[in-house]
C-alpha positions in Angstrom: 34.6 7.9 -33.2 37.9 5.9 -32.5 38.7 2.4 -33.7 39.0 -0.4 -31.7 40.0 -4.2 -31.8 37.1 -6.1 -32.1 36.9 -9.3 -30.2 38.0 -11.3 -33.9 41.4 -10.3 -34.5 41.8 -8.6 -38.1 38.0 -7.0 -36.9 38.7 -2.9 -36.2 35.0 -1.2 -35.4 34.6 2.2 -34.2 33.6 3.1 -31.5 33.2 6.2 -29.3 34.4 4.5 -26.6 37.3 1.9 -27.3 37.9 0.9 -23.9 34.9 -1.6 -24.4 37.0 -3.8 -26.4 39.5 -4.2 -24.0 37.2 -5.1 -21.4 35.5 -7.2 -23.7 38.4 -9.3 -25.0 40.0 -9.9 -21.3 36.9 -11.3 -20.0 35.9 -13.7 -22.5 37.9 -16.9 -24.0 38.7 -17.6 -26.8 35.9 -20.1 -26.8 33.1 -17.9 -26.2 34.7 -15.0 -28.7 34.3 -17.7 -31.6 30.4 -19.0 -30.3 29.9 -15.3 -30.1 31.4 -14.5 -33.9 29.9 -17.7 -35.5 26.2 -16.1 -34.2 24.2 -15.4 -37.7 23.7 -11.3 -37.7 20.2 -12.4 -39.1 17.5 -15.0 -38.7 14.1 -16.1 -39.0 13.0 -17.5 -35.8 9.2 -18.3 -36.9 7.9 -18.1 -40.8 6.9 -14.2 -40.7 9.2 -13.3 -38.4 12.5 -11.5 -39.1 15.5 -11.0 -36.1 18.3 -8.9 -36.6 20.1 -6.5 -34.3 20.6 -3.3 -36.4 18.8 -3.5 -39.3 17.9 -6.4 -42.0 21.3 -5.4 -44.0 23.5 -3.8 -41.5 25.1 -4.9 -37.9 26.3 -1.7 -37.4 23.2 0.6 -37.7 19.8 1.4 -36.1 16.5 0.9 -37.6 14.5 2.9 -35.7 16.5 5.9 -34.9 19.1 8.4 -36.1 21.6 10.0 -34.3 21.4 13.6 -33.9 23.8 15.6 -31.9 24.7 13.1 -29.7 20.8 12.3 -29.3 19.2 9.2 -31.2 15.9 10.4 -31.9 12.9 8.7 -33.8 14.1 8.3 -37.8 11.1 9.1 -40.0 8.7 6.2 -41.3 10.6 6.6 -44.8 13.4 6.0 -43.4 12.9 3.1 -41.7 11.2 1.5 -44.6 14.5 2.0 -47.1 16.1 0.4 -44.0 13.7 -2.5 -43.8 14.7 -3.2 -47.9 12.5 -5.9 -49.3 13.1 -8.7 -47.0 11.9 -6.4 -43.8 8.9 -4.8 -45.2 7.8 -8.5 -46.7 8.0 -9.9 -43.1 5.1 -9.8 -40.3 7.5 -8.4 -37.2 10.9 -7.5 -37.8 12.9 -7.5 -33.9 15.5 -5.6 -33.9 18.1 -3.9 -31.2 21.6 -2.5 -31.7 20.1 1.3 -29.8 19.1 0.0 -26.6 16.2 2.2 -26.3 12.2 0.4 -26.5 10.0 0.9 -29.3 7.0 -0.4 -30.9 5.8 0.7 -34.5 3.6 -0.9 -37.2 4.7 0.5 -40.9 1.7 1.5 -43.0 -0.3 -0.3 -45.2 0.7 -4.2 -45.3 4.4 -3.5 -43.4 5.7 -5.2 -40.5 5.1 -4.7 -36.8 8.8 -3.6 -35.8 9.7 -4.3 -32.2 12.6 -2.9 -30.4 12.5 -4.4 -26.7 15.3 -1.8 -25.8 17.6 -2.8 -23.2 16.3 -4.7 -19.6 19.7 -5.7 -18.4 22.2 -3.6 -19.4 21.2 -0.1 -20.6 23.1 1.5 -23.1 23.1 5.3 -23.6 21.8 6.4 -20.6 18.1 4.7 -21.2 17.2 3.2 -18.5 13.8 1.6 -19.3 12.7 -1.6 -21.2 10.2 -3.5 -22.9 9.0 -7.3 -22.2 7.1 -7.9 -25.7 5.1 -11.6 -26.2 3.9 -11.7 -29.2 1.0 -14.9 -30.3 1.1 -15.1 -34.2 -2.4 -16.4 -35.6 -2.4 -17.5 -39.0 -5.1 -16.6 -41.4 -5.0 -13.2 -39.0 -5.8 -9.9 -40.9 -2.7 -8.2 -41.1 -4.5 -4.6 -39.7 -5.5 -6.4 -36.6 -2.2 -5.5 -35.2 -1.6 -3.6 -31.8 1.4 -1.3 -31.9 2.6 0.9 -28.7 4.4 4.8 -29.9 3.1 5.6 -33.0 5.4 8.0 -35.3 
């Protein structure tokens, strides 16, 4: 991977494709690159609920799959629990992104349903297809009532 400008100045990311950046940068202000860098990498959108777009401590990395020559591939439940840290595992649905590719997966025992839509609009590494997700939270709901699409 080469590094690249980011869209903040003093920001450098790598990238195996830095013409991105460039693209990027010229067609946003310098308006819209501030909204966009001011956006918290994490929230909580709903009490049990935790959004990030990697993983609960990293921007940069997937949560539910490694890269393997070239290939992301499913990352092993262990795996994605270490990633998930405390803060994931304690939540009820963890939404993540950052790989672009669709995925649904409840961790064992009391873990969180982990939702990856994937990518509808634009798809990024060649994946092509999406997920539309609704999700209706009960409270006082049994935690092993949950419905989960791939299982790993």
């Amino acid at each position: 991977m080469r590094p690249c400008q980011a869209l903040q100045p003093g920001v450098v990311v790598a990238s195996p494709d830095p013409s991105w950046c460039a693209f990027a940068f010229q067609e946003t202000t310098a308006d819209q690159r501030a909204w966009l860098y001011a956006l918290p990498e994490r929230l909580t959108p709903a009490p049990g609920i935790h959004a990030c777009h990697g993983t609960p401590s990293s921007d940069l990395h997937n949560l539910l799959e490694d890269p393997r020559h070239g290939v992301l591939m499913p990352s092993p439940l262990s795996a994605i629990r270490e990633r998930l840290g405390a803060d994931g595992m304690a939540a009820r649905v963890v939404l993540c992104g950052h790989s672009h590719q669709s995925s649904v997966i409840h961790m064992p025992g009391d873990g969180p349903l982990v939702v990856n839509p994937g990518s509808l609009g634009l798809p990024g590494f060649l994946v092509t297809r999406g997920l539309v997700v609704r999700l209706t939270l009960l409270s006082g709901v049994d935690s092993s009532d949950r419905t989960t699409g791939r299982q790993r």
